[in-house]
C-alpha positions as CSV (number, residue, x, y, z in Angstrom):
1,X,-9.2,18.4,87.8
2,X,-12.2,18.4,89.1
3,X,-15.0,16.0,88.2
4,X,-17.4,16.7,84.9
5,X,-20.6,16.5,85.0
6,X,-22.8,13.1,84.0
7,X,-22.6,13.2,79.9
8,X,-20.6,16.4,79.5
9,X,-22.7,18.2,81.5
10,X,-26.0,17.1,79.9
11,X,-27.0,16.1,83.6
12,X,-25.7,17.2,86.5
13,X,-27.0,16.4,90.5
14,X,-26.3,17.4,93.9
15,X,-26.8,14.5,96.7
16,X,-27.9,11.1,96.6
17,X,-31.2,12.1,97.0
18,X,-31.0,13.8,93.8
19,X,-29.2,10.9,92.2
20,X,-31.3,8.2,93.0
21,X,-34.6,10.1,91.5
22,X,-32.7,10.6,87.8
23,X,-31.4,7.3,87.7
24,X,-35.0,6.1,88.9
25,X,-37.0,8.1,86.5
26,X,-34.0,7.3,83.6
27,X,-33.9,3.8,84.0
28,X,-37.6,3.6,83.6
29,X,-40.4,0.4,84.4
30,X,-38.6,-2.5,83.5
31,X,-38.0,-1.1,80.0
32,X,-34.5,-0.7,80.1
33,X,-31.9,-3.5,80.4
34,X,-28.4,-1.9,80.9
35,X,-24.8,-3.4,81.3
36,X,-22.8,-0.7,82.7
37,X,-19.1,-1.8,83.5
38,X,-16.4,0.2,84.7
39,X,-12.8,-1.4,84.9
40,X,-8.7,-0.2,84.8
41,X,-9.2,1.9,87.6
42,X,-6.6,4.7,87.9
43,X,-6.6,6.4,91.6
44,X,-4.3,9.1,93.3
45,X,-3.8,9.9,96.8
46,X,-3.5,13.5,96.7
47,X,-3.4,13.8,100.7
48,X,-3.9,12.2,103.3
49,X,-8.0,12.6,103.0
50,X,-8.2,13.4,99.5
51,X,-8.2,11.4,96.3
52,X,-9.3,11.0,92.7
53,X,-9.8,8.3,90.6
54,X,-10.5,7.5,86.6
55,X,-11.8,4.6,85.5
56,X,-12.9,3.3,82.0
57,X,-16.4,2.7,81.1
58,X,-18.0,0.3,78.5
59,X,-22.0,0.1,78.4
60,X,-24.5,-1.5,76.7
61,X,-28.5,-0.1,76.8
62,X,-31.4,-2.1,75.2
63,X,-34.5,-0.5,75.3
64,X,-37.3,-2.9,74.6
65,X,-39.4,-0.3,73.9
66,X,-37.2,1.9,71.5
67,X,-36.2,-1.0,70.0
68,X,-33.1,0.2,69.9
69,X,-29.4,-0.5,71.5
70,X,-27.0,1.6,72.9
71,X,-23.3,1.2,72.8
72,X,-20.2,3.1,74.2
73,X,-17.7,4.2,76.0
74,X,-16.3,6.7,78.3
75,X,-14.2,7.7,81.2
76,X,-15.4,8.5,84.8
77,X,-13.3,11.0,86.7
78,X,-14.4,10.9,90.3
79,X,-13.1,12.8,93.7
80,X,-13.0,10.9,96.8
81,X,-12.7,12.3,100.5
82,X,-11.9,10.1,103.9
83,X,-13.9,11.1,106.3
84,X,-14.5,9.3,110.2
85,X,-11.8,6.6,108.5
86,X,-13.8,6.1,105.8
87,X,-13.5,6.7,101.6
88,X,-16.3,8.4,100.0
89,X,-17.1,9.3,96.7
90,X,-17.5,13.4,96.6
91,X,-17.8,14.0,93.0
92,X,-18.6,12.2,90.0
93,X,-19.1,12.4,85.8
94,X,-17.7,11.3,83.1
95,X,-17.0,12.3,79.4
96,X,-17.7,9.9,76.7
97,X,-15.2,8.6,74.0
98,X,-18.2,7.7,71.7
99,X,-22.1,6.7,71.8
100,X,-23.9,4.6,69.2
101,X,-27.6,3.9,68.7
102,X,-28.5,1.1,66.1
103,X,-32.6,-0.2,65.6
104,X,-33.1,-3.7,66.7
105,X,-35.6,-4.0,63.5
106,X,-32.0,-3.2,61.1
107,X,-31.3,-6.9,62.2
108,X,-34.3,-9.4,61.6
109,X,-32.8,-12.3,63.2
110,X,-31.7,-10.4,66.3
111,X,-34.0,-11.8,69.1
112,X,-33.7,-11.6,73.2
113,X,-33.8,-14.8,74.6
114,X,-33.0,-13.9,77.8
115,X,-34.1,-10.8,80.1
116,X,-34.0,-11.4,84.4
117,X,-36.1,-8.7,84.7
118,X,-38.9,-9.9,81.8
């Protein structure tokens, strides 16, 4: 199967080049603090230059300006190619399980006491 695009095909991008500007321009000045972990990997040689791989997401977003938090989960379904020895991802996305947004302000007592890049 090949892979989805980012977000059920809310996003999609062709090249690094392309990559690196969205997640630039997404991630925003120092606004966004994001824990974005990806575990249980699942990968199938499928030849002897060919691949793919699914593995499960969990995230968390705050955005300090929002004031808001992000939660979810999803899966990442990614195609890999060997090429000159070497394994490289070809395609990625993922499709998410769910997505929850909750106001900081719901929660009075709910305070940041730590941020590396504050």
């Amino acid at each position: 199967m090949p892979s989805p695009p980012y977000s059920d095909g809310k996003y999609s991008y062709s090249g690094r080049d392309q990559i690196i500007e969205f997640l630039r321009g997404a991630l925003g000045p120092r606004t966004m603090i994001s824990s974005h972990r990806v575990h249980h990997p699942e990968i199938d040689i499928t030849s002897p230059t060919t691949a793919t791989g699914i593995w499960a997401l969990e995230d968390t977003v705050i955005e300090t300006t929002a004031n808001v938090t992000i939660r979810g989960a999803a899966f990442y379904y990614d195609d890999y190619v060997k090429a000159d020895g070497r394994w490289q991802i070809k395609s990625t996305g993922y499709k998410r399980t769910f997505e929850e947004i909750v106001s900081r302000s719901d929660t009075p007592s709910l305070q940041l006491t730590a941020n590396c890049w504050g």
